[in-house]
C-alpha positions in Angstrom: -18.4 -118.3 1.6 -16.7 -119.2 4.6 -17.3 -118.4 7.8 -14.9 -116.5 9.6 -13.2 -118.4 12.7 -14.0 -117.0 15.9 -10.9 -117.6 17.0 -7.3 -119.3 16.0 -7.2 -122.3 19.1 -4.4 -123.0 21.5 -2.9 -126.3 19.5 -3.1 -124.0 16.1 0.8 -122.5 15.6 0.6 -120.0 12.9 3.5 -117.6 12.3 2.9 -114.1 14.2 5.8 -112.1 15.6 8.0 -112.7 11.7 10.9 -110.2 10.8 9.4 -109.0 8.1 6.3 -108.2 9.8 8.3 -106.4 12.4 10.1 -104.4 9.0 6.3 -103.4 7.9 5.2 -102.4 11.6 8.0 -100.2 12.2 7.5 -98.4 8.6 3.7 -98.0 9.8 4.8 -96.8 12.7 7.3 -93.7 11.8 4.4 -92.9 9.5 1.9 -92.5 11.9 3.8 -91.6 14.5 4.6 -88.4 12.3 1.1 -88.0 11.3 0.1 -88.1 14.9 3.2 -85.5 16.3 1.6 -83.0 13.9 -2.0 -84.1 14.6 -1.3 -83.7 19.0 0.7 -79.9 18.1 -1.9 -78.8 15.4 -4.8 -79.5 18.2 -4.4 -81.4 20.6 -5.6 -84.5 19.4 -4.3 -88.2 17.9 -5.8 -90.7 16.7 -5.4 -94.9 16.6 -3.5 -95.8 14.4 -4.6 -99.8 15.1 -7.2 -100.0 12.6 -5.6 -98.3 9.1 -2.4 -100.2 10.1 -4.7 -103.4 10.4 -5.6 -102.5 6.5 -2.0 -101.6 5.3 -0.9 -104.4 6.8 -3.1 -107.0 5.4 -2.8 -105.3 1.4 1.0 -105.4 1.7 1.6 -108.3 3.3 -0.8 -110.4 1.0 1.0 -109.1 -1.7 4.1 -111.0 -0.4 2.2 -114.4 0.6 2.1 -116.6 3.3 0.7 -114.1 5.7 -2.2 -115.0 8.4 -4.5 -113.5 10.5 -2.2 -113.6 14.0 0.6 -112.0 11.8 -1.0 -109.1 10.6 -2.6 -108.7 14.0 1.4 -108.1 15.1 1.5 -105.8 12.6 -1.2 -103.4 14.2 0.2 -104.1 17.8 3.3 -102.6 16.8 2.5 -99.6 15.2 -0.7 -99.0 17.4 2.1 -97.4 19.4 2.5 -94.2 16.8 -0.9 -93.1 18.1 -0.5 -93.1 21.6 3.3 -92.6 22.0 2.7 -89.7 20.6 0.7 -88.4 23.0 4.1 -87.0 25.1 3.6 -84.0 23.0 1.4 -82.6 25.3 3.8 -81.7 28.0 7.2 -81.9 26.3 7.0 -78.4 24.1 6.7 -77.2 27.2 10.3 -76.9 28.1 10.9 -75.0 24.8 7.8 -72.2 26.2 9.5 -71.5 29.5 13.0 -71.5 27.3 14.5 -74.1 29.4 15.1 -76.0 25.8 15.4 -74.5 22.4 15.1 -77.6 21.1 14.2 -81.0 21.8 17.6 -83.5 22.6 17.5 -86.5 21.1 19.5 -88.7 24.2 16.5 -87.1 26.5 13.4 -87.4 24.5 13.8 -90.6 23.7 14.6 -91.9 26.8 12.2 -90.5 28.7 9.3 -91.8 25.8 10.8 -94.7 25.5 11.4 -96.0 29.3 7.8 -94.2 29.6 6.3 -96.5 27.2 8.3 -99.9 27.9 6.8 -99.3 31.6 3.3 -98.2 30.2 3.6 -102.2 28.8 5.1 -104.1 31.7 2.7 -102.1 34.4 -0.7 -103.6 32.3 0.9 -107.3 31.3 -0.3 -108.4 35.1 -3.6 -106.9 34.2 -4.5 -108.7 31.1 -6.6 -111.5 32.6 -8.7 -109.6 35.0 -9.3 -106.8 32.7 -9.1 -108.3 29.2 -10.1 -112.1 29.6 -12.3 -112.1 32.9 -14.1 -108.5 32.3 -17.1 -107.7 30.2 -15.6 -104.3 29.1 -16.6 -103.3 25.9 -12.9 -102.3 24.2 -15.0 -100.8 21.3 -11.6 -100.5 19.4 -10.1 -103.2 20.3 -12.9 -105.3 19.2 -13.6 -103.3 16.0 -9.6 -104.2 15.4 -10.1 -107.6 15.7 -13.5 -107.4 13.5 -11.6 -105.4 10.9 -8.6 -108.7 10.7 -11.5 -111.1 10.4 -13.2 -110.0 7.6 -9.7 -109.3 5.8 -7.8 -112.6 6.8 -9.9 -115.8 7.1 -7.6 -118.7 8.5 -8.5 -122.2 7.6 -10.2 -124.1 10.6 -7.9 -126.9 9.4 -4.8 -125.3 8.6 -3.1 -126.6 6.2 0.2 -129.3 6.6 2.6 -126.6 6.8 0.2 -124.8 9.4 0.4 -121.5 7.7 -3.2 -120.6 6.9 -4.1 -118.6 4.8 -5.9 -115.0 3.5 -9.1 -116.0 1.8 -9.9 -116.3 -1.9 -13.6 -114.6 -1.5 -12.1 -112.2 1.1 -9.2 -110.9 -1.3 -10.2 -107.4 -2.2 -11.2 -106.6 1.1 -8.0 -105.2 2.0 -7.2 -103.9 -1.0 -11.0 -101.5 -0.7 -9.9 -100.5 2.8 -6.3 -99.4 1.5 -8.6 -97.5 -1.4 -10.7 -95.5 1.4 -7.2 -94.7 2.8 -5.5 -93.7 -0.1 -8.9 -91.5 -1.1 -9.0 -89.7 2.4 -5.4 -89.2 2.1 -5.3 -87.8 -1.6 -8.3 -85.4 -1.0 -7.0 -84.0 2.3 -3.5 -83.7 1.3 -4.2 -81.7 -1.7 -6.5 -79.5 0.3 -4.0 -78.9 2.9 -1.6 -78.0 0.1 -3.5 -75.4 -0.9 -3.8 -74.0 2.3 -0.5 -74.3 4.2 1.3 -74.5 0.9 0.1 -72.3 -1.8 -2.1 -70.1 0.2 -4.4 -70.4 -2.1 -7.3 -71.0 0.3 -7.6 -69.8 3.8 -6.7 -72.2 7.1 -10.2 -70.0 8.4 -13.2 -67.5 8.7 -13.8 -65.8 11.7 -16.8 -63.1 12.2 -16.0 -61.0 15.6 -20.2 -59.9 16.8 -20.0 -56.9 19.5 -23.3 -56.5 21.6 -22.5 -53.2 23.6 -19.1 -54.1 25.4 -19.4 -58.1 25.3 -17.7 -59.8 22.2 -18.7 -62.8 20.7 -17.0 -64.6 18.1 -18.4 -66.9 15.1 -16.1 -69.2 12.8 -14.9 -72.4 11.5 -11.7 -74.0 10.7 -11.2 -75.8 7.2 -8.8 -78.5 8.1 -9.7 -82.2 7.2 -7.8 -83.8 9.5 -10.1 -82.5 12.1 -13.1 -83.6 10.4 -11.7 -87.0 10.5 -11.0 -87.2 14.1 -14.4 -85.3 14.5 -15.8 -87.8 12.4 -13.8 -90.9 14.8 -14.5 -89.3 18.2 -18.9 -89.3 17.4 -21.9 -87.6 17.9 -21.7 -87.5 21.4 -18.1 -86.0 22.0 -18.9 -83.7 19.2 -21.9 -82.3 20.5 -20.1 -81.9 24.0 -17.2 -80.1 22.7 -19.8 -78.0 21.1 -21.1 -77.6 24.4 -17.8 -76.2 25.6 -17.5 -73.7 22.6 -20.7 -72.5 23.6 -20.0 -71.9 27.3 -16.3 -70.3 26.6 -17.3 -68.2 23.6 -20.9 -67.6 23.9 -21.1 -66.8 27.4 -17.5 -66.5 29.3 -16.0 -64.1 27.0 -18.7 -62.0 26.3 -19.0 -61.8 30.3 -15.9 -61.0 30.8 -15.2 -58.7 27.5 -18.4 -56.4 29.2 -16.9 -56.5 32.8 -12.9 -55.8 31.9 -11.8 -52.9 30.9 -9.6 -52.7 27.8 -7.2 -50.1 29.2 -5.0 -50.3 26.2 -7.0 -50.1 23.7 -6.7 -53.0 21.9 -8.5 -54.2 18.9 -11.7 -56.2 19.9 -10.0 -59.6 18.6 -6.8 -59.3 20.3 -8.5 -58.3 23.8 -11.1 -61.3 23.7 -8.3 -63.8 22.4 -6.3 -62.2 25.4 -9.1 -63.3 27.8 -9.9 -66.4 26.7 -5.9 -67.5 26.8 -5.1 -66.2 30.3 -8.5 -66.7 32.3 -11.2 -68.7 30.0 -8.4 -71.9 29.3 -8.6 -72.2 33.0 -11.9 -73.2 33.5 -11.7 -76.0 30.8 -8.6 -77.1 32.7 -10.7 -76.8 36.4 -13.5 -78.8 34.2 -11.0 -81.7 32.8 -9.0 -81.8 36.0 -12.6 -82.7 38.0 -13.6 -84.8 35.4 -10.2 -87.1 35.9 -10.5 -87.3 39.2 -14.1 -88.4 39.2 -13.0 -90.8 36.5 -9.5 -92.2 39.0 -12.5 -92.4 41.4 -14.7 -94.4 40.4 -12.4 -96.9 38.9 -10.9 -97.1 42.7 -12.3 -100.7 42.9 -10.8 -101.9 39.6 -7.6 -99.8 40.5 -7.3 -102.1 43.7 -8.1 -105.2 42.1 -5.3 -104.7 38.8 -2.7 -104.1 42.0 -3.9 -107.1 43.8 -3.6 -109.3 40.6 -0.4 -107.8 39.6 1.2 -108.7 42.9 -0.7 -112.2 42.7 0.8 -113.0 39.4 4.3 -112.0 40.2 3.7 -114.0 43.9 2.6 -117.3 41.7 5.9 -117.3 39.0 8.2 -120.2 39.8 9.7 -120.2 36.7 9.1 -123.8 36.2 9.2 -124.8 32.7 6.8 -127.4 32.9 4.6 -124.9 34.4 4.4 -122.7 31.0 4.5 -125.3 29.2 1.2 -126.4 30.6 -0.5 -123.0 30.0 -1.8 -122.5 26.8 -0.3 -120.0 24.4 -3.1 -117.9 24.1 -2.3 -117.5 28.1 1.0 -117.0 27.8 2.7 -113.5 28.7 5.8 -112.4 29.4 7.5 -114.0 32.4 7.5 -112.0 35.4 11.0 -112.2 35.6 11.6 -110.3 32.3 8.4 -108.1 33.5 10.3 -106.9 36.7 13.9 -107.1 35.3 12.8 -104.4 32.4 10.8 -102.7 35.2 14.7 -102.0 37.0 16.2 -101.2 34.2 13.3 -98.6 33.0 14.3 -97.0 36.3 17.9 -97.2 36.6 17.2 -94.8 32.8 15.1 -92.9 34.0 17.2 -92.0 37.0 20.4 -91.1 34.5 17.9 -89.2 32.5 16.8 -87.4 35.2 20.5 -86.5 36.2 21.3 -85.2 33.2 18.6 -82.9 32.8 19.7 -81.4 36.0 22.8 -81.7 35.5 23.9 -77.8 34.7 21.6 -76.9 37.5 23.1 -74.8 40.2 22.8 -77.0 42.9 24.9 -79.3 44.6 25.2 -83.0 44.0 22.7 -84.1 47.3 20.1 -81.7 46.2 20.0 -82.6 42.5 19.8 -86.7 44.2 16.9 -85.3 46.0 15.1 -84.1 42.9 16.1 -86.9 40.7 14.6 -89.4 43.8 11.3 -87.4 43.9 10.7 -87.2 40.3 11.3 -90.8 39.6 9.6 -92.0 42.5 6.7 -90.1 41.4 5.9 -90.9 37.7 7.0 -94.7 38.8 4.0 -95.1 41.3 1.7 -92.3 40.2 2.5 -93.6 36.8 2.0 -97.1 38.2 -1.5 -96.6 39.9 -3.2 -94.8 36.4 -2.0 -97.6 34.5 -4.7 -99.8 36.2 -7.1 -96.9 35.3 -6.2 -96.3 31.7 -6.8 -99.5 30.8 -9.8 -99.6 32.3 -10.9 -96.6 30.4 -10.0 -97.6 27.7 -11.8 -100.5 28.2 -15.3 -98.6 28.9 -14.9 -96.0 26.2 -11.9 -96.6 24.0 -8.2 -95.2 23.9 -8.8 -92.2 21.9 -11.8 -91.6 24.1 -9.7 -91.7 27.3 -9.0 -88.4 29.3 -5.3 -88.6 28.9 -5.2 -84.7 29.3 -6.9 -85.1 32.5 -4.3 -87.3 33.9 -1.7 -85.3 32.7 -3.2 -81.9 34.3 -3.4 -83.9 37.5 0.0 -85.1 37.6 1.2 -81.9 37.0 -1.0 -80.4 39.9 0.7 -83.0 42.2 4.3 -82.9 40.8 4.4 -79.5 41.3 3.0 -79.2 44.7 5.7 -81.9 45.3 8.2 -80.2 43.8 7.7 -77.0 45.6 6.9 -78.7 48.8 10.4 -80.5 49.1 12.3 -77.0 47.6 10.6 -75.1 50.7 11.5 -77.9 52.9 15.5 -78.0 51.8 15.8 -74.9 50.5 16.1 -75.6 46.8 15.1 -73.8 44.0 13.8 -70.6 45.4 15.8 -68.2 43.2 14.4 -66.9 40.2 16.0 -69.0 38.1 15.2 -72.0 40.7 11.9 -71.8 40.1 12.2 -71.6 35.9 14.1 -74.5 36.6 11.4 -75.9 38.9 8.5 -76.1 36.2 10.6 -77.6 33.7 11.3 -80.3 36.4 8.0 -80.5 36.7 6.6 -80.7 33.0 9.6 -83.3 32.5 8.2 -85.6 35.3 4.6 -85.3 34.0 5.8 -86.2 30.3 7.1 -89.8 32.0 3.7 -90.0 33.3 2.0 -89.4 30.2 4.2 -91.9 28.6 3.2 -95.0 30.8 -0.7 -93.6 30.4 -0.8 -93.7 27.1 0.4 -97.0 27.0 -1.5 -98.6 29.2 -4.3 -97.1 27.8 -3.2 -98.8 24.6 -1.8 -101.9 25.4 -4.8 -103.7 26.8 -6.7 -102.6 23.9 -4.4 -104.4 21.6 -4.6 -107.4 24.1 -8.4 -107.2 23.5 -7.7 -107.7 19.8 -5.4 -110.7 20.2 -7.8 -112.6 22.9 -10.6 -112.2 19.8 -8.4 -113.1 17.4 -6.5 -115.5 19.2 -3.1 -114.3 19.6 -0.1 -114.9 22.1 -0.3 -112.1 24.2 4.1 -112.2 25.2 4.7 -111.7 21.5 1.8 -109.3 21.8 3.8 -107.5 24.4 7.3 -107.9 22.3 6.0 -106.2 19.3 4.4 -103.2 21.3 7.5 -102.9 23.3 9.6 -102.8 19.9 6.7 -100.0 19.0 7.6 -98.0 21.8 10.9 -98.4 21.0 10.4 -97.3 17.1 7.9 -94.4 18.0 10.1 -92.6 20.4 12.8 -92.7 18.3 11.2 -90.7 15.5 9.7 -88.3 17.4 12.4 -86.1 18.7 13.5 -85.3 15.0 9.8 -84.8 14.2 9.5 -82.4 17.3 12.5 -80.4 16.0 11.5 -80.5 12.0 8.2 -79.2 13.4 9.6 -76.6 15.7 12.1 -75.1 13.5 9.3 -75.0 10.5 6.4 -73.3 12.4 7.0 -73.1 15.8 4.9 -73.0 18.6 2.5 -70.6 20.5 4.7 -68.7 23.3 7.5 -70.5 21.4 9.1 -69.3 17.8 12.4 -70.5 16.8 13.4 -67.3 14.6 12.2 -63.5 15.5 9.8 -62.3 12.2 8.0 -66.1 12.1 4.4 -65.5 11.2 3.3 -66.7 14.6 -0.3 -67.4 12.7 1.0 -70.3 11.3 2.3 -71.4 14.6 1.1 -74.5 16.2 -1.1 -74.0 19.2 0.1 -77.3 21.2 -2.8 -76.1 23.4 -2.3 -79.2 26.4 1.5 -78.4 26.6 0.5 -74.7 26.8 -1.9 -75.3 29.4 0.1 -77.8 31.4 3.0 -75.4 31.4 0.6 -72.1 32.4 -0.4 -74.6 35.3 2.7 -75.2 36.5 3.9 -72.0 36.0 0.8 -70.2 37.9 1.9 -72.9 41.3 5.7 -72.3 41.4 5.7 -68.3 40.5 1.9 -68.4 42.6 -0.6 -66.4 40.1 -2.2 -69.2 38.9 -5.9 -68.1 38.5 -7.5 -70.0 41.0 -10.7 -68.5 40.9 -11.0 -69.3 37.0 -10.0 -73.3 38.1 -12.6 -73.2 40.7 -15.3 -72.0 38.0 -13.8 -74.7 35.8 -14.3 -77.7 38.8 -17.7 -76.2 39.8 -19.0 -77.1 36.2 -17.3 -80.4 36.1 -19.1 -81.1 39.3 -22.4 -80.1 37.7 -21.8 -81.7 34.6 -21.2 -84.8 36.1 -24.4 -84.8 38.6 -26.2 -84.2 35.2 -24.0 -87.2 33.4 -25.0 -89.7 36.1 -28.8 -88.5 35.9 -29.0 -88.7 32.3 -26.9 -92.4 32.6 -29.7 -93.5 34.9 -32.5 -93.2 32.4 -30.6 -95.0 29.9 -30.1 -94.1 26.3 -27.3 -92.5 24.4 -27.9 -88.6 25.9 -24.8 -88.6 27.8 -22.8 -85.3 28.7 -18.8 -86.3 28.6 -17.6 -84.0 30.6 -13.7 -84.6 29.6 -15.0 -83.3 26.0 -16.9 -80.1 27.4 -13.9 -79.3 29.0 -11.7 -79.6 25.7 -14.2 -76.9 23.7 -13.6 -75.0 26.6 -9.9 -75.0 26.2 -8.9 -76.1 22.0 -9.4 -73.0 20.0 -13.0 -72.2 18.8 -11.4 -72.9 14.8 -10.5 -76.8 15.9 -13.4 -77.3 18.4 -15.4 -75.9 15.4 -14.2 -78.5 12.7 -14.7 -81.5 15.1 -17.8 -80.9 15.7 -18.7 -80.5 12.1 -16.8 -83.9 11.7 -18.8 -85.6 14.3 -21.9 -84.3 12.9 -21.2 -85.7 9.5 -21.0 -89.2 11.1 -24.0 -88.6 12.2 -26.0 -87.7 9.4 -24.6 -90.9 7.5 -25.1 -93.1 10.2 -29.3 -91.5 9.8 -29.1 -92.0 6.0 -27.8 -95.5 6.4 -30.7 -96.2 9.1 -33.7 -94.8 6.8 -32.1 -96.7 3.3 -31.8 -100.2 5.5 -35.3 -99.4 6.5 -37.0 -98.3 3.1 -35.4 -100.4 1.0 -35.1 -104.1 3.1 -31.6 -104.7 3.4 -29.8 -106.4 6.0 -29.3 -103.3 8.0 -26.6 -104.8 10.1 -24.4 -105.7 7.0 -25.2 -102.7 5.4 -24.2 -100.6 8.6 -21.0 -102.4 9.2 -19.4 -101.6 6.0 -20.8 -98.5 6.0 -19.3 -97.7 9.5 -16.1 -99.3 8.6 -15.4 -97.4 5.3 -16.1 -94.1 6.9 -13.6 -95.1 9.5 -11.0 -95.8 7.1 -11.9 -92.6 5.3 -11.8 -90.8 7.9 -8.1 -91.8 9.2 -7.1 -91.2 5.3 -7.9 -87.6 5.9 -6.0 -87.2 8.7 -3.1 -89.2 7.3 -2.9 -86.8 4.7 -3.2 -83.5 6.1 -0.9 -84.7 8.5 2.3 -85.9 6.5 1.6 -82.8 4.3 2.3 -80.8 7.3 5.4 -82.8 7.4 6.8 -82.0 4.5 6.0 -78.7 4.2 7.8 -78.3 7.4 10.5 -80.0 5.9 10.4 -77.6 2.6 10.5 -74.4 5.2 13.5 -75.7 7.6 15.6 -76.0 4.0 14.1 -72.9 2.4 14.3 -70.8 5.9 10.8 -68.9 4.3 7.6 -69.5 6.1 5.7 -69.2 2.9 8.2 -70.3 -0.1 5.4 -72.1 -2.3 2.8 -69.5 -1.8 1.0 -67.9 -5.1 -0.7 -65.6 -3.8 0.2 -62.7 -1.5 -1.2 -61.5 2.2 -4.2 -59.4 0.2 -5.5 -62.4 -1.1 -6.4 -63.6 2.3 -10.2 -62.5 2.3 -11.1 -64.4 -1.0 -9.1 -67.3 0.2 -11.1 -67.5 3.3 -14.3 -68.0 1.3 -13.2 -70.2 -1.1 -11.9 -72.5 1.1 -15.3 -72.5 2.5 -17.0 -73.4 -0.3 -14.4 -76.1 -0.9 -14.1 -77.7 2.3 -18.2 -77.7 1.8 -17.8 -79.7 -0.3 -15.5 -82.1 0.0 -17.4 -83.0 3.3 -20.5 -83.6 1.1 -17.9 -86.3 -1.3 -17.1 -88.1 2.2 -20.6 -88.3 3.6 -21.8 -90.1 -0.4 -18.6 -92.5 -0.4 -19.5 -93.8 3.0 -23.2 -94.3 1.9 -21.8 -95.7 -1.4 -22.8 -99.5 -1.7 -20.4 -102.1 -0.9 -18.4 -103.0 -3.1 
């Protein structure tokens, strides 16, 4: 067999940014980015989308011929947006909490996430060569991406006369496998979530509720496979710090606080520790996360500096010369500065109509609503402009679904709304009642154009890692993830709403008499909005934030120790803080996902061992069909979720396919656990299946 090229040289033209591939990216990409919308809502999670895209893309586009390895590379850029994009769901449901919205506006939302994104792109483009060429960060996605095209798409070393290359013959049913992982994952966990969500047939979880004299302590598990997917994605080491965090909020600050609170109104033991843990627990995983970022923006001060300096370097050297690109080679080539700062204005100039408008029934006068508009937009602009630097230098150390997106968000929203109030005190805006309702939805708005540029700069050199391997040309690179942005953020206000309408969210349903079980929790947006709620109306719990930053700071002291002896015993301290803050029956199922990865990464190590194989074959494929299995199962769970919200917005029932009624719920609850059992038990033995 061949071997695979390391890379597709400069004087090599092969097709890459085609219309049809541009067709197949932006179908990927309303798929995903639905998948993730519902994902981010359900519990506060997405996940990339770059490497089952990479597999879609190279089955279906093989199918129609002619296709190469730079091509199908496009492919993923583009819809690698769905999976980060997304991530404005965080803040944005927000608005519909406080009841500023009662629904999302499509002119609004998708300006805001797609200005957001288009800058998240332009901010990184003068960062690609110091942090993607001229670094020795890892980009364990990007480079697994890349890995992922080269074993699907072998291009001739000699291409041939029409300099098309081509997909090789012994490589053909690669893609074809991955898509079968996919399609397995997908199957399994979309059936399983129609038996829960759908028929009701088998519970969504099982909760025990311990009391020790006047402390409570709670045991369960969700059964949702979408979560042991991303469990599965996130590792061993996320999973067993997010176990950490369940263990500090439920094993030790509730009880705490459950024997030192009275429970003056009686309420049943469930509802008074849920109470606890919403209004006082949640805090400390957000003091926890909010340390954590800033540590993180920190640390990565240097290489914050340096992407600045090289930014203004590149736009300092442009002279637009055409002989001067045409003397760089086109695996250097990036977008022009020109079109870089020209998109840059125009990003603004939207973002300051968008920012009018959402102020525009606000009782103030024209000069104070400028003032606002000019703070808000200054502020995600260069706050915006200085994590870009350190998002894609995180994601560079640890990966984009790794990054602490959530901690820059809580941050920006500490500082927006310090801002905010600052400048109201200062000219007497916003200091009514209704002012300051007013105030924290300015303030979530801001903070969900700051998201948007993080999240894509967190992606965007990722993908750039990719095309470096692979040999791409990084300006159509940065074309087809600008047409991503562009794709993503205009499916996901009608997904918000389809979502909203069919479940609604916690502190927010659409329709009195909802079953607000089968709300989702949208736990960041709930915490962002509780934070900026708590500075502008001044209860925020200060004392629980302090406990939260206090354990970050510890955490960290015993991260660094535990760096410095080497090994993988590392303490994440980003991921302690989210099992301090998800729900104990989503941190539960991750972790049960990342210990599954686990235990078939130690079955894989003992059957290379005992029976001689080449372990680091054997390993790879091993690795990479769980990964593909793994993003099946939240595929499917996810675009069930989809639909079903779809079936309830036309039916106007929360339940109208369930077969069961409410007494039913107990037996459900155990048969799903013996179910879910085992269908985890399926996954682990098709990853350790041999290669096929």
């Amino acid at each position: 067999m061949a071997s695979h090229p390391t890379r597709i040289p400069d004087a090599v033209s092969l097709p890459e940014l085609t219309v049809r591939g541009m067709i197949l990216g932006a179908l990927i990409t309303v798929v995903f980015t639905a998948s993730n919308v519902y994902l981010g809502l359900k519990v506060g999670l997405t996940f990339s989308s770059s490497i089952p895209a990479a597999v879609i893309s190279m089955a279906v586009l093989r199918a129609l011929r002619g296709s190469n390895i730079l091509e199908n590379n496009m492919v993923q850029t583009q819809a690698s947006a769905a999976g980060t994009l997304s991530s404005i769901i965080f803040v944005l449901p927000g608005l519909l909490m406080i009841g500023h919205w009662q629904g999302f506006p499509f002119g609004l939302t998708f300006a805001i996430c797609a200005s957001g994104g288009v800058l998240g792109v332009l901010f990184t483009i003068p960062l690609r060569r110091a942090m993607v060429v001229d670094s020795d960060l890892p980009y364990p996605e990007g480079v697994a991406a890349a890995e992922i095209l080269r074993v699907g798409s072998e291009a001739n070393e000699s291409p041939s006369a029409d300099g098309r290359g081509s997909i090789a013959k012994d490589a053909a049913g690669t893609e074809s496998s991955g898509v079968r992982e996919i399609a397995f994952g997908g199957v399994v966990s979309a059936l399983f979530a129609f038996a829960t969500s759908g028929l009701r047939v088998l519970g969504e979880s099982i909760t025990a509720w311990v009391p020790a004299g006047a402390a409570v302590f709670r045991l369960t598990t969700g059964f949702s496979l979408a979560l042991v997917g991303a469990g599965y994605l996130i590792g061993i080491v996320s999973g067993l710090a997010i176990l950490l965090g369940i263990v500090l909020s439920w094993g030790i600050a509730v009880p705490v606080l459950t024997s030192i609170t009275p429970n003056a109104d009686g309420q049943a033991i469930a509802a008074f520790a849920n109470g606890l843990w919403q209004h006082k627990v949640r805090f400390i995983g957000a003091g926890t996360i909010g340390v954590a970022a800033i540590w993180t923006l920190i640390t990565l001060a240097k290489p914050m500096v340096d992407g600045v300096k090289t930014s203004l370097t590149a736009l300092g050297r442009s002279r637009g010369a055409r002989g001067a690109a045409e003397a760089t080679g086109r695996t250097e080539r990036d977008l022009s500065p020109y079109w870089v700062i020209a998109l840059t204005l125009v990003c603004v100039a939207v973002w300051v109509v968008t920012f009018g408008v959402f102020l525009a029934s606000a009782p103030l006068s024209l000069s104070g609503i400028a003032t606002l508009v000019a703070c808000s937009v200054v502020f995600a602009v260069v706050f915006g402009f200085l994590v870009a630097a350190a998002c894609g230098y995180m994601a560079g150390l640890v990966g984009s679904s790794a990054s602490p997106i959530s901690g820059i968000g809580i941050v920006a929203v500490v500082l927006v709304s310090l801002l905010i109030l600052s400048v109201s005190r200062a000219s007497g805006l916003l200091d009514t009642g209704a002012g300051s309702k007013l105030a924290i939805a300015l303030a979530l708005f801001t903070t969900s154009a700051v998201i948007a540029i993080a999240t894509i700069s967190n992606d965007n050199l990722q993908d750039l890692k990719t095309g470096w391997l692979v040999g791409a040309t990084p300006w159509r690179q940065q074309v087809a993830l600008l047409i991503g942005c562009v794709v993503g953020a205009a499916v996901i206000p009608p997904v918000l709403n389809l979502l909203y309408n069919a479940y609604g969210f916690m502190d927010a349903l659409p329709r009195p008499g909802m079953d607000p079980s089968q709300a989702l929790s949208a736990p960041q947006a709930i915490l962002m909005t509780a934070i900026a709620k708590g500075i502008f109306t001044h209860q925020l719990d200060w004392s629980m934030l302090g406990i939260g930053a206090v354990l970050g700071f510890v955490l960290i002291v015993i991260d660094a120790l535990l760096a410095r002896r080497g090994g993988i015993a590392r303490v994440p301290v980003i991921a302690v803080g989210i099992g301090i803050y998800l729900p104990p029956t989503i941190g539960s199922v991750l972790v049960i996902g990342a210990l599954l990865g686990w235990i078939a990464q130690r079955i894989v190590k003992a059957r290379a061992k005992a029976q001689g194989k080449d372990f680091v074959a054997f390993a790879q494929a091993s690795e990479r069909r769980g990964v593909l299995l793994a993003s099946g199962l939240i595929v499917g769970e996810s675009l069930v979720g989809v639909a079903m919200a779809m079936v309830v917005g036309f039916t106007g029932s929360d339940a109208p396919l369930a077969i069961v009624g409410s007494g039913f719920a107990p037996t459900s609850e155990w048969l799903a656990l013996v179910v879910f059992a085992g269908i985890c038990a399926v996954v682990v033995r098709r990853v350790l299946a041999p290669t096929r």
